[in-house]
N, C-alpha and C positions, 0 to 999 in steps of 0.2 A: 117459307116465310110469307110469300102474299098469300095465300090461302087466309090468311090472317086480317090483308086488307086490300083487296083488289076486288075491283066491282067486274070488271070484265077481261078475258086476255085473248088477244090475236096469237095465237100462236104458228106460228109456222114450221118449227123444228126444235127439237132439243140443243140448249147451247149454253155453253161454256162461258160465262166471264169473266175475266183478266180485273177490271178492277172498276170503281164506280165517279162518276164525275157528272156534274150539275152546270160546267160549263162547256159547252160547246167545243171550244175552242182546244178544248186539252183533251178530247176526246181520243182514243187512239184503236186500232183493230182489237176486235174483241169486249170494248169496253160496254158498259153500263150509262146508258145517260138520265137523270131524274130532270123534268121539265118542271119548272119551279117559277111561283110567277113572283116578281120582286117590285116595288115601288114604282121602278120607274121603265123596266123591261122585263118581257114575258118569255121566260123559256122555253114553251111551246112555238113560238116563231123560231127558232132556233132548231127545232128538230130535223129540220132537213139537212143543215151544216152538218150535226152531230153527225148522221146518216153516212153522209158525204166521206168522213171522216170515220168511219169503220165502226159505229156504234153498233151492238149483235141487238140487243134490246132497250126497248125506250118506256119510260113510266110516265105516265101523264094522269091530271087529274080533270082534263078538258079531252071526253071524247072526240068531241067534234073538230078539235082544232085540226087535224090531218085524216084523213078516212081511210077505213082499215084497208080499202084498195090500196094502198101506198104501199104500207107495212106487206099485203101477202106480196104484192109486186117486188117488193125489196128483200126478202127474205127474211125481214127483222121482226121480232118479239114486241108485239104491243101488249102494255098493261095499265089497264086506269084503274087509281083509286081515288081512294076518297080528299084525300089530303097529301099533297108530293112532299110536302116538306115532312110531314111524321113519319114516311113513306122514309125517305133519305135518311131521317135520324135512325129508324128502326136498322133501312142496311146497314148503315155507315156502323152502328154500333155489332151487327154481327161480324162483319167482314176484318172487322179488326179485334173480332174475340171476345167482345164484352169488359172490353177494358175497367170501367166503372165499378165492374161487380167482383174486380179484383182490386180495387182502391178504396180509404175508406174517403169521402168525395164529403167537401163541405163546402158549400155556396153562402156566398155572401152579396146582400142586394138591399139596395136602396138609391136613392137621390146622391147624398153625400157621405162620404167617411166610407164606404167599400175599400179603397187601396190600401188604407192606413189599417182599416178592419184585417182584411184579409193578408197584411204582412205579419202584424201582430198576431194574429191567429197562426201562422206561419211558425212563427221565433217560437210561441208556447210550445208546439208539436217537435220542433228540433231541439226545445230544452229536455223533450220527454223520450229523447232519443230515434226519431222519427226522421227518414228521408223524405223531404218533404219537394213535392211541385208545386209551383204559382202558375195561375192564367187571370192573366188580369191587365189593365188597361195600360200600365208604364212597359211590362215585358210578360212574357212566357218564361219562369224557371223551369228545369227539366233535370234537380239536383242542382249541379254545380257548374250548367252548364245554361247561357241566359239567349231566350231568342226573341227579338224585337217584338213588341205586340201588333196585329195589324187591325183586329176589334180589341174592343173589352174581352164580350163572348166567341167565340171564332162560329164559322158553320156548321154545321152537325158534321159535315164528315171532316173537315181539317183537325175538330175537338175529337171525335173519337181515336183521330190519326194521333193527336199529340197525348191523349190520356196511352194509348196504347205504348207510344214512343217511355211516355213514364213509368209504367210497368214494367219495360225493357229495359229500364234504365235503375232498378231496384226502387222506385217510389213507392213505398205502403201506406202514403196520405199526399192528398189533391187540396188545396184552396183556392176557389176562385171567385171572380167577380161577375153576379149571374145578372146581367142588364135586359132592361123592360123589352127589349129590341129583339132580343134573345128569347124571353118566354113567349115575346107574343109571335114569333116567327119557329116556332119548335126547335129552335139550335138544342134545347139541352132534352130533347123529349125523350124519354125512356132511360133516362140518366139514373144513377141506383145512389140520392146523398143519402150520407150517415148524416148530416145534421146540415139546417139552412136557417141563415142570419137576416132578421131586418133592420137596418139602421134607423132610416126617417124617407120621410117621403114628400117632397114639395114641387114646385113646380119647376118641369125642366121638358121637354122632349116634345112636347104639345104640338112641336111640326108633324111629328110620327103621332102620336096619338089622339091627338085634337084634344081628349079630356081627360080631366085628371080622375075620373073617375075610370076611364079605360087603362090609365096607365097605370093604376091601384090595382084594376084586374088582373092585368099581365103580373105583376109583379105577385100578387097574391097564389097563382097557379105554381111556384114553386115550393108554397104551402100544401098548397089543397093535394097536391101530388106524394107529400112524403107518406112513406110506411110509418105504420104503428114503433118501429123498433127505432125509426128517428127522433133526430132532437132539434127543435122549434125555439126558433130564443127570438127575440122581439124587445122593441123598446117603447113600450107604456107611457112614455111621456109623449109618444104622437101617435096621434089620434087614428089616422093610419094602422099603426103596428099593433093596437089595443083591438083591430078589427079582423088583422090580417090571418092569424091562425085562429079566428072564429070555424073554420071547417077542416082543420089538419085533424090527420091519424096520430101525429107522433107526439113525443113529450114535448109539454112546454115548458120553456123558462123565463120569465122575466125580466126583465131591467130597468133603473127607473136612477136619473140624478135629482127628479125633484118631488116623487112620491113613494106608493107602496107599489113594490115589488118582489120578486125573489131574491132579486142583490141590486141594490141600492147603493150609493155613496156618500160619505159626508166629508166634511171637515176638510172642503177642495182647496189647495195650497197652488198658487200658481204664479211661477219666476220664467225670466227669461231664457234659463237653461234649463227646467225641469218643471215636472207634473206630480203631485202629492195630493194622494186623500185616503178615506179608509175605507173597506169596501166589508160592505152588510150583506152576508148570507148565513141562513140559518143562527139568526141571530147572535153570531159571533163577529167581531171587526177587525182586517187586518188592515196591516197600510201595505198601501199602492206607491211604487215611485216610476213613472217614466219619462224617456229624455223627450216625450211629445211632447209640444206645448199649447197650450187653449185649452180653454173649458170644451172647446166642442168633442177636443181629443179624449176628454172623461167619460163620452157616453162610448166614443171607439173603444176605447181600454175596458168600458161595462160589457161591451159587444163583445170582445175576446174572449176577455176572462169567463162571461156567461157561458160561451162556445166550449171552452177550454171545460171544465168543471159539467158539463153536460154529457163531455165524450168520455169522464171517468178520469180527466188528468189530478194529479191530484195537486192541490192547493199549490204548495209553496214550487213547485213544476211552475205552472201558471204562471205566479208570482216575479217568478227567475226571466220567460221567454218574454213576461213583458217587459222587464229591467234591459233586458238582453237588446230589444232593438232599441235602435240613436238616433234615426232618420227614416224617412221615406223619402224619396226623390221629389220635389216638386210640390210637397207639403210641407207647410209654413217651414221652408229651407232659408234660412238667415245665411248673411254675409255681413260680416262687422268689418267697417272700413276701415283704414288709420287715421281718416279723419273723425270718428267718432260718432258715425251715422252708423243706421244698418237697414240693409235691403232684405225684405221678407219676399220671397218668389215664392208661388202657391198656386195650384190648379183650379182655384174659386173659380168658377164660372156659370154659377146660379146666383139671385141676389140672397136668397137664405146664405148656400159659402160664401158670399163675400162679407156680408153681416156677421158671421162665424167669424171668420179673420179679423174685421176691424175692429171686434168688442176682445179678440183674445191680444191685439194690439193694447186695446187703453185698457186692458188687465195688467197686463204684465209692464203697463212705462212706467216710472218712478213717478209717484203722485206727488211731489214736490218740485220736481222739476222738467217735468214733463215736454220735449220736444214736440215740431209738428209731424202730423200724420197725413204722409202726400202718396195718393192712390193713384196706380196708374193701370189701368184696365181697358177692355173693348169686349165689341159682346161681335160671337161668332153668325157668320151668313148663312143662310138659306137653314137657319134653325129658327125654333118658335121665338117669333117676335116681343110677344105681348111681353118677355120675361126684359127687356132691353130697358124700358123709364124704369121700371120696378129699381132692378140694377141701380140706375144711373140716382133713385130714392136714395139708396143705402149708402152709395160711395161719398155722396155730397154732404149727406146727412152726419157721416162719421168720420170724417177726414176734413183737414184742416185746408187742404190742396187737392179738386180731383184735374186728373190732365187723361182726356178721354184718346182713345188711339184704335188702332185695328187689332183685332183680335187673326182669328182667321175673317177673312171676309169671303169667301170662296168667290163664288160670281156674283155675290151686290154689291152694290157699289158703296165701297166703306162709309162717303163721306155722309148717303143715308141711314147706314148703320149708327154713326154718332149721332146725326139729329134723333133718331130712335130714341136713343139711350139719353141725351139729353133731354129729352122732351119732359122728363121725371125729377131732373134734378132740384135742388130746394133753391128757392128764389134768393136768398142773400148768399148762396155759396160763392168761393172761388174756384171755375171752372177755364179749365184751356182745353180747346181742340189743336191734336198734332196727329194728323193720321197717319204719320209716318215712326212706326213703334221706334225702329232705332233712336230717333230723333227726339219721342215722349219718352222713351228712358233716362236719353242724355239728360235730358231737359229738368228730370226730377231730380237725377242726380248732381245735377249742378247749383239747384236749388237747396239741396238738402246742405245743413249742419250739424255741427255735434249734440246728437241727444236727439235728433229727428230718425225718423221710423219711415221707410218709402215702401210700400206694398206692391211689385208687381204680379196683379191677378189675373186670370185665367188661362197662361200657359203652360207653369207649373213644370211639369219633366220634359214639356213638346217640345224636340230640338228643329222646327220646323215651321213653316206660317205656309195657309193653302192660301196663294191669292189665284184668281181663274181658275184654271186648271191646271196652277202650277204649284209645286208642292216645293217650295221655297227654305232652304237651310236657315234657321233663325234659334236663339238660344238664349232666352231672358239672363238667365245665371253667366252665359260668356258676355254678356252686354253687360255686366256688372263689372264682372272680373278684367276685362278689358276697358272699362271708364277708371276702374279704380288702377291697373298698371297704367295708362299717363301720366295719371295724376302723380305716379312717383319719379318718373323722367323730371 
């Protein structure tokens, strides 16, 4: 295997090893360490602990960082290549057998609609009798069996650990959620997809990529990497996705809710319990029903189905696994009270998703008697700023009520996290700062009446708030469910 990409190797002795790790600290006799440099710590400082700690061979992609004197003094295998992280991806997927290439593997990426994309892509493949895995940002499925998510993408070797775990576990199809973080750091590199999805692409991540034009890149490499025998599906209404498989091998498919495509939609029907329209391909039109609701959910549902009909499912299969799912966790998730309000919890936390939410909000309220629409949001720390007045545009703009709050604030200091986001809002709005969430949910909910709409956005399925470096129990949906049990004492 390095013969393939090693620019030079210390060698000292033939050896054996036991198994591969990228952190120092889990290192154990025998093992394999990959020095890997990360944002904010370089794994090559680290090579001595690894050592320390029984490491037989080390891979680096920084000669200089330790000098081979060390390595023949120590007895250990130096090897530099060119790049440690595709380096990693490359072992990590032999060591666990090639898992990929025994899955048919479909990735799903964009800004918004991934989770909701790749469960519904999920449900189609189980209607077509399919054992299916998830890896994706709410949990890890692995069949029947659910394991908390700790990325979107996980790291090259914990991903080939868990595609392999899926294989063992009778999987013959993978969905997952392939993030910009991920292609531009090789987590999925040498990965074998039967088919990859792009939803849309707006501004989010800009801490990590500084521009949107880098973060189109990354994203775009999950394109420009598939084989001829893959399937390319994209959505033609952003400008983005019209560009994105400009250099793929595989087939493409189109999709489009407001022009020409491969399959297209019309005749969008949209209620507070369900999702209807008809969907155009090959110039015949079926209807569409699912329990998603919003227009945004129509280009998800274009996203699957295109996915779905690419891999050879056939139609009314498709059809079925999208009727089949009810819910995704933490996507536009209602709670109807018995006082005749309802709470929508949602993982918005771009200002496109929260625009997405408040226009599938005054879709679906009764246009005669329409309640108010009270937003209650926070935009997360030490992520790209610039996206925070944007935000704080949309919520003012389309809500009757915004009451701004924390979101996660990691280490800044929330109270400038809302002057941020406020900074944007529209000058005659009614706006409250409570930077104490529990307190801006009471607060709306106390507010709200019968036939008002309260939108809690951007924590969606997180049962958790990172304040410092504290990773804090917190749950928008039990903050409902527990405002609404007093209310019945």
């Amino acid at each position: 295997m390095f013969q393939t990409m090693y620019g030079k190797m210390v060698v000292t002795h033939d050896v054996e090893v036991n198994s591969i790790q990228y952190d120092s600290r889990k290192i154990q006799a025998g093992d394999l360490f990959v020095a890997i440099k990360g944002g904010t710590v370089d794994g090559h400082t680290f090579i001595g602990n690894a050592v320390a700690n029984g490491a037989k061979v080390v891979v680096v992609e920084d000669d200089a960082a330790i000098p081979d004197a060390f390595f023949m003094h120590s007895g250990v295998v130096k090897v530099v290549v060119g790049d440690a992280r595709k380096a990693l991806a490359l072992m990590s997927s032999t060591i666990f057998g090639h898992p990929s290439q025994k899955l048919r593997l479909i990735g799903v990426t964009g800004t918004n609609g991934k989770t909701s994309t790749t469960h519904l892509i999920k449900s189609i493949l189980e209607a077509d009798g399919k054992t299916v895995g998830l890896i994706g940002t709410i949990e890890y499925k692995v069949g029947a069996d659910v394991i908390p998510a700790t990325h979107t993408t996980p790291e090259s070797l914990e991903l080939n650990q868990l595609l392999a775990t899926m294989v063992g576990k009778g999987c013959s199809d993978v969905v997952m959620e392939v993030s910009s973080h991920s292609l531009a750091l090789r987590r999925v590199y040498g990965l074998n997809f039967a088919a990859a999805t792009f939803t849309n692409l707006t501004q989010d991540h800009l801490d990590f990529h500084v521009t949107m034009d880098a973060y189109y890149s990354a994203k775009k490499i999950l394109f420009d990497t598939l084989p001829s025998t893959s399937v390319a599906v994209t959505n033609v209404d952003d400008a983005y996705g019209r560009e994105i498989v400009s250099d793929t091998h595989a087939k493409r498919i189109s999709y489009s809710l407001e022009g020409d495509a491969d399959i297209t939609a019309t005749n969008v029907r949209l209620s507070p319990t369900e999702t209807s329209f008809n969907v155009i391909h090959n110039a015949t039109a079926v209807n569409v029903t699912s329990k998603l609701i919003g227009r945004f959910n129509v280009q998800n549902i274009l996203a699957a189905y295109a996915t779905g009909i690419g891999l050879g499912i056939a139609q009314q299969t498709v059809l079925s696994g999208i009727k089949n799912l009810h819910a995704v966790a933490g996507r536009f998730q209602q709670i109807v009270s018995p006082d005749g309000w309802v709470a929508v919890i949602d993982y918005a936390h771009t200002h496109d998703a929260l625009a997405n939410c408040l226009h599938a909000i005054h879709d679906i309220a009764p246009k005669d008697r329409r309640g108010r629409i009270i937003t209650v949001f926070g935009a997360g720390g030490n992520r790209d700023k610039s996206k925070r007045p944007k935000m704080g545009r949309v919520a003012s703009e389309l809500s009757d009520i915004t009451i701004i709050t924390s979101d996660n604030p990691r280490r800044e200091e929330p109270a400038a996290i809302a002057e941020d986001v406020r900074a944007g809002v529209a000058p005659d709005a009614v706006v409250v700062v409570e930077m104490d969430r529990r307190k801006a949910i009471a607060l709306a909910l106390e507010m709200a009446q019968a036939g008002d709409i309260v939108l809690l956005a951007g924590k969606g399925h997180e049962n958790y708030q990172v304040i410092g470096d504290q990773k804090l129990h917190f749950d928008d949906r039990e903050e409902v469910e527990s405002f609404i049990h007093r209310k019945k004492r």
